[in-house]
C-alpha positions in Angstrom: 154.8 76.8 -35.7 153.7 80.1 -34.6 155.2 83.4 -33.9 154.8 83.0 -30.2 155.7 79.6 -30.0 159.2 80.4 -32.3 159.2 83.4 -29.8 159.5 80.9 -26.9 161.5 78.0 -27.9 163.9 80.7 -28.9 163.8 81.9 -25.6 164.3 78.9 -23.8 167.5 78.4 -25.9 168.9 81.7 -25.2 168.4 81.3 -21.5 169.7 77.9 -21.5 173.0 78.7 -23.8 173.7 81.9 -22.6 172.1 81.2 -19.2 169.9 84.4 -19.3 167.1 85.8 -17.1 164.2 84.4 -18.7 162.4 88.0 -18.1 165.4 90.1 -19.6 164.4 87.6 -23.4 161.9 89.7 -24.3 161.2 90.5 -28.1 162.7 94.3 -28.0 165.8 93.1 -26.3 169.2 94.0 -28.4 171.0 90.9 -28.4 174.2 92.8 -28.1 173.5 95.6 -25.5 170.8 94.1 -23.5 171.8 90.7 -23.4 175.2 91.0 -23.6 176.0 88.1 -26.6 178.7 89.0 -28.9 179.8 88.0 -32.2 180.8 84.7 -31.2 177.7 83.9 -29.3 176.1 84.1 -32.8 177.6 81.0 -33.5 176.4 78.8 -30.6 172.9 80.2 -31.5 172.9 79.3 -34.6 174.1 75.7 -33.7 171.2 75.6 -31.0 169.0 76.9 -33.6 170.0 74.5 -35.6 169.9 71.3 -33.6 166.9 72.9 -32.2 164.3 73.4 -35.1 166.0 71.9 -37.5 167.1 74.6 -39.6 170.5 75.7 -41.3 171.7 79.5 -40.2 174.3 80.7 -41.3 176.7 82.4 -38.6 176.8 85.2 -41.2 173.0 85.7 -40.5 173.1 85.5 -37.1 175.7 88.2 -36.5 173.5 90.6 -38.9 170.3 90.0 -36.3 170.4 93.0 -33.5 167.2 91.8 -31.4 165.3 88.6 -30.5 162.6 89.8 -32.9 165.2 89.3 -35.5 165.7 86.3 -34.5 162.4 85.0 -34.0 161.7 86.7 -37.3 164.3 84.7 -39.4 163.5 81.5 -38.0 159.5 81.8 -38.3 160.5 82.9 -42.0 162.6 80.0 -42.6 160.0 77.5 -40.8 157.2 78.6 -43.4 160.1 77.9 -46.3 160.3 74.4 -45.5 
């Protein structure tokens, strides 16, 4: 999978979980003061990541990510790991 294509199926899960403006998930966004998510919003991501791509994040890692690149970041890195 690609950056851009992590990039959007990441986005479409944040608008859908967190029902988001799909042109506020942009890559610079802080997950915390542009998008509003907290600490346990970082759980429901990482179940949708989960159930999503297939991949195991910890809730642990998801707290420590501060933007969507983050997030896009770790789960490209974790994609090219399995």
């Amino acid at each position: 999978m690609t950056r851009q294509e992590v990039f959007e199926k990441t986005q479409s899960v944040l608008v859908d979980l967190f029902e988001l403006d799909p042109q506020s998930v942009v890559l610079t966004a802080h997950l915390m003061d542009d998008l509003d998510l907290d600490s346990i919003d970082a759980i429901d991501l990482a179940v949708a990541t989960e159930r999503e791509m297939g991949l195991d994040v910890s809730e642990e890692e998801m707290r420590s990510l501060q933007t969507v690149q983050d997030v896009v970041d770790l789960i490209h890195l974790r994609l090219g790991e399995k």
